[in-house]
N, C-alpha and C positions, 0 to 999 in steps of 0.2 A: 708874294705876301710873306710878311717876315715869321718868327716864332709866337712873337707876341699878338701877332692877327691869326692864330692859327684857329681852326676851325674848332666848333666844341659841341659834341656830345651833347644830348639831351641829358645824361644823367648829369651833366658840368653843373645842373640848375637844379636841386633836390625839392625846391617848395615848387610841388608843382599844381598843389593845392590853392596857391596864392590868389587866382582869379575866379576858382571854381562857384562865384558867388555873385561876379558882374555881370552883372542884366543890363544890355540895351534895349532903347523901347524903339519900335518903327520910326514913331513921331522923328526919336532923334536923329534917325539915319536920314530921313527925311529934310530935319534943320539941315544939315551938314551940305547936302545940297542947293539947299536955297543960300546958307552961307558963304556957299566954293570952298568946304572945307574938305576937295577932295584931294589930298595930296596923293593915295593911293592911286589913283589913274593914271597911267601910263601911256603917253601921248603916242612914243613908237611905240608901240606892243611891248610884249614882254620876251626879253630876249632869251632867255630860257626856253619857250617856244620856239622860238626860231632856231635854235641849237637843235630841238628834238623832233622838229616837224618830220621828217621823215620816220621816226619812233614811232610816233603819235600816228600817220595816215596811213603809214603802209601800202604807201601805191595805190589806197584803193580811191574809188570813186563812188561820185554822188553817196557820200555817207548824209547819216543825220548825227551833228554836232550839237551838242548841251551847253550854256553856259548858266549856271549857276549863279545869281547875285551877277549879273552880268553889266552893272552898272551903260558906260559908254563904250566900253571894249572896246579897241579897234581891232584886235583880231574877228572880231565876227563878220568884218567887211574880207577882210583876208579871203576867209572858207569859203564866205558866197561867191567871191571872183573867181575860187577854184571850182565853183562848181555843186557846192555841198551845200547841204539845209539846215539855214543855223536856229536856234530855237534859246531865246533868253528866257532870264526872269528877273524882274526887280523892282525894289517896292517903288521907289521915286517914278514916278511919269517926267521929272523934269529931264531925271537923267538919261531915260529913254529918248525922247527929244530933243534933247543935246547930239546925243547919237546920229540920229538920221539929219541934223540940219549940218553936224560937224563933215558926215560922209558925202553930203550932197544929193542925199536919197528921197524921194519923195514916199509918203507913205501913207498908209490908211488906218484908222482906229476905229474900232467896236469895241462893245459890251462884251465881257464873258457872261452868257448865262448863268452858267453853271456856279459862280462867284460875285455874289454881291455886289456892287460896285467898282468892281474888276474892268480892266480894261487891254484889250491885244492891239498891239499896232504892227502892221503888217507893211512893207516895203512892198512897192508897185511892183519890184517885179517879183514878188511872192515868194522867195527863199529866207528873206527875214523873214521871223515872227518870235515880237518880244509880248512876254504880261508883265502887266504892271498890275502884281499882286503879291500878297505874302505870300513866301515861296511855299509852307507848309499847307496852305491851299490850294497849291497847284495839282495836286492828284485828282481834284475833282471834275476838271476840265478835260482830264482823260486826254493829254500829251502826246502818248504814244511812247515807242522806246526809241532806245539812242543806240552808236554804234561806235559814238566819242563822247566824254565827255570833258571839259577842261577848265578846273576846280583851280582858279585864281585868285585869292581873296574872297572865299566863300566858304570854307569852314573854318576858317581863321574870323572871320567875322560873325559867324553864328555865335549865341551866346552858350558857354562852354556846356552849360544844363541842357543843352538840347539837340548836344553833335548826336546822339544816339538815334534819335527820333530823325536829325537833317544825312546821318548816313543811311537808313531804309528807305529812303525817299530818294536818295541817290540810285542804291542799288536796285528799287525798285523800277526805276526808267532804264534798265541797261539789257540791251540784247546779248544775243548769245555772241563771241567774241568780240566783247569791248574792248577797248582799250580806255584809260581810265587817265588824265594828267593831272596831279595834285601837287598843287606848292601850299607850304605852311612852313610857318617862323618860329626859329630858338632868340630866346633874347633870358635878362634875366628878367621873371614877371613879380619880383617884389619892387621892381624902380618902377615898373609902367602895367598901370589896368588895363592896357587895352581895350578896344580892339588898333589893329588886330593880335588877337588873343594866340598866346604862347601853344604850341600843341606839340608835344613831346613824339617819341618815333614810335614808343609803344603804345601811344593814343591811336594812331595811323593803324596799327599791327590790330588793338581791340577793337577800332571800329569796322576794319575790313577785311583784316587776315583771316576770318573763319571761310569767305566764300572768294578770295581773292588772291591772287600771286602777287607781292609785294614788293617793287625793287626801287632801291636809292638810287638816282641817276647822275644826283648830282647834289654840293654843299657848295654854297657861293656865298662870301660875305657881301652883303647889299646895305654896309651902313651909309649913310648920306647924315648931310647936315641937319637936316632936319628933325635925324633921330638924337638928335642932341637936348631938347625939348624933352623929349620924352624920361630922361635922367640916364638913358644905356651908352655905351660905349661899344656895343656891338650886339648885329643880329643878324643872324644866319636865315639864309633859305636855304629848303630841303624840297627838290621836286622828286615824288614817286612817280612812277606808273603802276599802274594796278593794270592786274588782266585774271581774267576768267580761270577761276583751276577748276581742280578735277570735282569738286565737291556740287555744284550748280549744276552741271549737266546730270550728276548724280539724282540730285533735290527736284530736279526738273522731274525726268523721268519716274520717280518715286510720290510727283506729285501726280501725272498722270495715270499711272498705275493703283493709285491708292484707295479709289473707290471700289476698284475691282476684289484688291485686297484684304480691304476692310469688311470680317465676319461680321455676323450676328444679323435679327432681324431687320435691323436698319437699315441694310443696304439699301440699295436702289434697284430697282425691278429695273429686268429686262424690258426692254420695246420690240417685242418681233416684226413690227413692221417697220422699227423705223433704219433711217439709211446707215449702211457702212461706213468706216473711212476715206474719204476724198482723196481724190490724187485730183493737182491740180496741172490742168491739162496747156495752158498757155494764158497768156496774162496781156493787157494790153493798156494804152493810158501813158505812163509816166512821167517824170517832171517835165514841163512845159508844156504836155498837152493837156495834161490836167493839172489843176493847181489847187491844193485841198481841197477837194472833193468831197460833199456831204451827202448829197442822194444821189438814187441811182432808182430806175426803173425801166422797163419791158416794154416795148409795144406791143401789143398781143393781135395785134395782123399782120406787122412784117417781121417780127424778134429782132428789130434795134432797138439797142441799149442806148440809154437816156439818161446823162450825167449832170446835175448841176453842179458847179467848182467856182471855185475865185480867179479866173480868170477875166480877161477883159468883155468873153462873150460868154454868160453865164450859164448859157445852156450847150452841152453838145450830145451829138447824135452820131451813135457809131455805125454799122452795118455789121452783121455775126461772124467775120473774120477780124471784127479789131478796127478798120480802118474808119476815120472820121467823115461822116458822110455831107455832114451838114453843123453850124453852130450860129445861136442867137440869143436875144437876151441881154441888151446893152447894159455894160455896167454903169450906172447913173442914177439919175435923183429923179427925172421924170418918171409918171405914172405909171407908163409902159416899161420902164427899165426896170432891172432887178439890181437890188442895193444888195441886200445879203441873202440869198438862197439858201436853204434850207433841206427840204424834202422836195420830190418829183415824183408824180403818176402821169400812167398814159391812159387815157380812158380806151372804151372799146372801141370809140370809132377815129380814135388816133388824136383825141387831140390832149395837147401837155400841162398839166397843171403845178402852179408853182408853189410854196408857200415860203415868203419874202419877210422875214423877221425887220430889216430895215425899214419897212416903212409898216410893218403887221398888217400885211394884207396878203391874198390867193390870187394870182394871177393863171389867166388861161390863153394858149395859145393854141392854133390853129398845128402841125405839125413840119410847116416849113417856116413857122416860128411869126407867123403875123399873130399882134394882140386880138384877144374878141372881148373880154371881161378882165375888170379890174374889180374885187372886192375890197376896199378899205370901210373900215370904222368898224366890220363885222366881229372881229377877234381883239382880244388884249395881247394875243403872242401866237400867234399860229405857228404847228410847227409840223407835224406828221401829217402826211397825205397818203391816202389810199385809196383805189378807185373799186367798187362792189361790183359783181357778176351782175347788178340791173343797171350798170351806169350811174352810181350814185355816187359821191363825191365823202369820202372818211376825214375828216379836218378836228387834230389835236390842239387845244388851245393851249399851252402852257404855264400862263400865268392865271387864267382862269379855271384853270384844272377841269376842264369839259374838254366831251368828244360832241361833233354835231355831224351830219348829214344834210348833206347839200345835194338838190335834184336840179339839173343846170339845161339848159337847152343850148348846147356847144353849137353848134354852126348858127343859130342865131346870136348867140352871146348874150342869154337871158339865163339869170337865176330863176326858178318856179320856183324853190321852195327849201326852206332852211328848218331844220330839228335838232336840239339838244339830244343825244342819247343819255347821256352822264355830265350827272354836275358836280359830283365831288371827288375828284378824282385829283393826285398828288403830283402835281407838276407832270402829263403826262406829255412825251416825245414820241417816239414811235408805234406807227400803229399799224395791224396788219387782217389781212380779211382770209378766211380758208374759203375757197372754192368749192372745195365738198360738202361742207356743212354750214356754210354760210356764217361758224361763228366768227369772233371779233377779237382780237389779241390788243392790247394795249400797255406800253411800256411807262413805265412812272420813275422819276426820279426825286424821290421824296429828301427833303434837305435833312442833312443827318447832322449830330454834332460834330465840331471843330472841321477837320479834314475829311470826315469817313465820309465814305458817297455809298451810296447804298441804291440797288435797283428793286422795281416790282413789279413780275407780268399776271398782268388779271386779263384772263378768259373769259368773254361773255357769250352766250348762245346767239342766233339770231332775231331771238324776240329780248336779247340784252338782258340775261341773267347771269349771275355770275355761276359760271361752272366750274373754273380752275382758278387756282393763284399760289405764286411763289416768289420770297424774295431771296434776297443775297444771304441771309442768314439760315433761309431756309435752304437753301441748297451747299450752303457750307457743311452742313450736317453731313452731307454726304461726298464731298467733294473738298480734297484737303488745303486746295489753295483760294484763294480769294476771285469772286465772279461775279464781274460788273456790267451787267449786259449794257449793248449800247445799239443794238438793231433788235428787230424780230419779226419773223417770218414765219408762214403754214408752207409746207411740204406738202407732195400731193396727195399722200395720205391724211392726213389732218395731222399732224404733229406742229406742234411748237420748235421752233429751232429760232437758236439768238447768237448773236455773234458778243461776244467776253472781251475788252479793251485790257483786263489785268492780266490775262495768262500769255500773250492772247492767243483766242483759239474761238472755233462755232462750235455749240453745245447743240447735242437735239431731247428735248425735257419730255418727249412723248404724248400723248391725247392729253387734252386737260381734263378728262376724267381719270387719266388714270396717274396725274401728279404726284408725288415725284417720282419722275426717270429723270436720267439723265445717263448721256451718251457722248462723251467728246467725239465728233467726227473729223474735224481741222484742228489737227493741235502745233503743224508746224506751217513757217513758211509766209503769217499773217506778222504784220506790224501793229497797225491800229483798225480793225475792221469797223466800220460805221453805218455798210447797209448790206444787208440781203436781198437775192430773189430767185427765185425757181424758172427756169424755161418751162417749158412742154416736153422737151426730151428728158425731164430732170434733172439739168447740167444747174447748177447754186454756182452764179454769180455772186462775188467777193468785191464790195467797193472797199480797197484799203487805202485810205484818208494819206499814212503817214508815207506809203510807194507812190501815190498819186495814181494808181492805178485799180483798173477791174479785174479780180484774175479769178478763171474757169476753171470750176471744178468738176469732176464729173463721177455721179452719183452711184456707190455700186448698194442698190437693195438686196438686203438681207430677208 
């Protein structure tokens, strides 16, 4: 490359104010697709990755990889052939579908609850998983963290008003040593509005050098014909890496610490009875034997563990060393199949209940997995199940924001009898029963505005009065980082304990009389947790969604 192609500095471009004011609308990234106006896609990959893939992996394995605005990528077929869990986002559905017809992948689509008209398509064999959503909507769906992430045309495309808000949302998905890949363009930005929009070196440095190590890897001129259009005669790529410094581990630890910290009367009251810190004792499940995994439950005559996951047999069954004893549960569209699972209890006398958001109906099995009952028409969204110390059947509606009570007679396969307990309750998901006091835990996921997800656990007695209640804001008060519950469970004490998708970590919030406590007992080690449950020996089983695994904890009372 001669003198005159020589590489140039962000400061080469002083107005760098020039585009700070163009707004793109979804709609139109959306036209651009239906027009094929995607010159940005890059048929072989992007060669810059390939230069750095070894930077970037680090020998390691089965990580979880991010893409960003992930359009049709073909690197994401890459990751999944090595092994890795790749996790997109984009607004177009076309260009999603481009994607898996261009790779030759067959795939699956659902609803995101959690997002309006949102939608996840999932690759058969369960390491894909794109949404096709606005990406600053994706916190609510509660993701999980990443371990890569690889920023191609995705802050360069964000509108320049809102890199602030699309980097917390980055670093908000990143585990503890990430590694981070970001390409973004110098050009000059008084000849071209963009996108993709100019982003200077010290834009890079403001939006991440406060919790991140910053390094240039590389300047490559990447003019083409095409940018001739545009009015430039030259535009530089600049790929970073970012990685974790010392400040995060800092921020971390200081967030855990900070309730302890924090004087005055506010604090948060001790629990003397409730449990210690966890050590978790050995882990079981992983990818391919479970494939995001949403319930989890107990048999309480033999103590196997009872998984339902996206896999091809939607139910499995482990034995208390880990190993797979048994699995059923066809994935399909018949009545007996289970299309999207949900939540899982075992009743007392072993038999499996489902609750099947795909077709919104509670499915019950026998424990070597023969149908007895199929509930349809009963629910608008069913989605938490719990089974009560008299054999009665806890069923969360979600969309009808009721709790009911179902009296079932399992070995015949007859319902006797159905109850409302709660009829106005805010989008409730999880829900949990103490054994000692018979009361009633019930998790809400009340819609908050724009991204914020907000959670809220109400307590009810066993004659269903409200004893305790606490939500996200209430327990910010005492606790410095953000906490989203996303399970909840009684200990054998009667304490409340939830598992937090934001930190992540298990919280235990103490009696619902004696609200707010709060105790982190799991604060490492968790990726995305999604259910709880207590054995008998008090060992809190861990379903974590985003390891694909159940991992044992075991319990030391204080």
């Amino acid at each position: 490359m001669g003198d005159s192609r020589a590489l140039l500095d962000s400061e080469e471009y002083p107005n760098t104010e020039a585009q700070k004011d163009r707004v793109l609308t979804l709609e139109e990234w959306q036209e651009k697709w239906v027009n094929h106006k995607t010159g940005f896609h890059q048929e072989q990959g992007h060669q810059l990755l390939k230069k750095y893939l070894d930077t970037f992996l680090k020998g390691e394995k089965a990580l979880r990889v991010f893409f960003p605005l992930c359009g049709k990528a073909v690197e994401m077929k890459w990751f999944a052939d090595r092994g890795h869990s790749v996790v997109g986002v984009e607004i177009s559905e076309l260009g999603i579908q481009d994607f898996f017809t261009e790779q030759n992948l067959s795939y699956s689509e659902e609803p995101i609850m959690e997002i309006p008209g949102a939608k996840i398509f999932k690759s058969s064999s369960g390491n894909i998983s794109l949404y096709c959503c606005n990406l600053f909507d994706l916190p609510r769906a509660n993701i999980g963290k990443f371990d890569r992430i690889w920023d191609r045309g995705a802050l360069v495309a964000v509108n320049p008003s809102d890199r602030k808000r699309y980097s917390d949302v980055m670093l908000s998905l990143t585990r503890p040593g990430f590694r981070y890949l970001l390409s973004v363009f110098s050009y000059d930005p008084t000849k071209h509005a963009g996108p993709p929009f100019y982003v200077t070196d010290g834009e890079v440095k403001k939006l991440f050098g406060s919790v991140c190590n910053i390094q240039c890897l590389e300047k490559v001129d990447v003019f083409e014909e095409r940018h001739k259009s545009w009015g430039i005669d030259q535009i530089i790529e600049r790929l970073y890496l970012l990685t974790e410094n010392d400040c995060l581990p800092v921020l971390h630890f200081l967030e855990l610490l900070g309730s302890a910290l924090r004087p005055g009367p506010a604090a948060p009251r001790a629990a003397p009875s409730a449990p210690g810190v966890l050590t978790c004792q050995h882990a079981f499940g992983g990818w391919g034997t479970l494939v995001n995994p949403t319930g989890l439950a107990l048999c309480p005559k033999t103590g196997r563990v009872v998984v339902v996951h996206d896999g091809k047999r939607r139910v499995k069954v482990f034995d208390s060393g880990g190993g797979c004893a048994h699995q059923f549960g066809e994935k399909g569209d018949a009545a007996q199949d289970l299309r999207y699972p949900v939540d899982v209890t075992v009743t007392n006398d072993c038999h499996v209940v489902v609750t099947d958001a795909g077709d919104r109906s509670l499915k019950v099995f026998d424990f070597f997995g023969q149908i007895k009952l199929v509930l349809g028409g009963h629910f608008c969204l069913p989605w938490g199940v719990e089974t009560t110390p008299q054999n009665g059947v806890l069923v969360t509606d979600a969309e009808a924001g009721s709790l009911h009570l179902l009296e079932v007679d399992f070995p015949e396969g007859v319902l006797r009898r159905t109850e409302r307990l709660q009829a106005h309750l805010r989008r409730p998901r999880g829900v949990a029963v103490s054994w000692l006091t018979g009361a009633i835990a019930v998790l809400e996921h009340p819609l908050g505005p724009g991204a914020c997800s907000s959670t809220t656990v109400k307590v009810f007695s066993a004659s269903m009065q409200l004893i305790g209640q606490v939500d996200s804001f209430g327990l910010s008060l005492f606790f410095p980082s953000k906490i989203t519950a996303s399970a909840v469970a009684f200990d054998h004490q009667g304490n409340v304990v939830v598992a937090d998708t934001s930190s992540p970590a298990v919280l235990c919030l103490g009696k619902p009389e004696e609200f707010p406590v709060l105790k982190p007992i799991i604060t490492h080690g968790l990726s995305h947790p999604v259910a709880l449950t207590f054995t008998k020996e008090s060992s809190l089983l861990v379903l974590d969604s985003a390891a694909h695994s159940v991992k044992v904890y075991k319990v030391d009372w204080g």
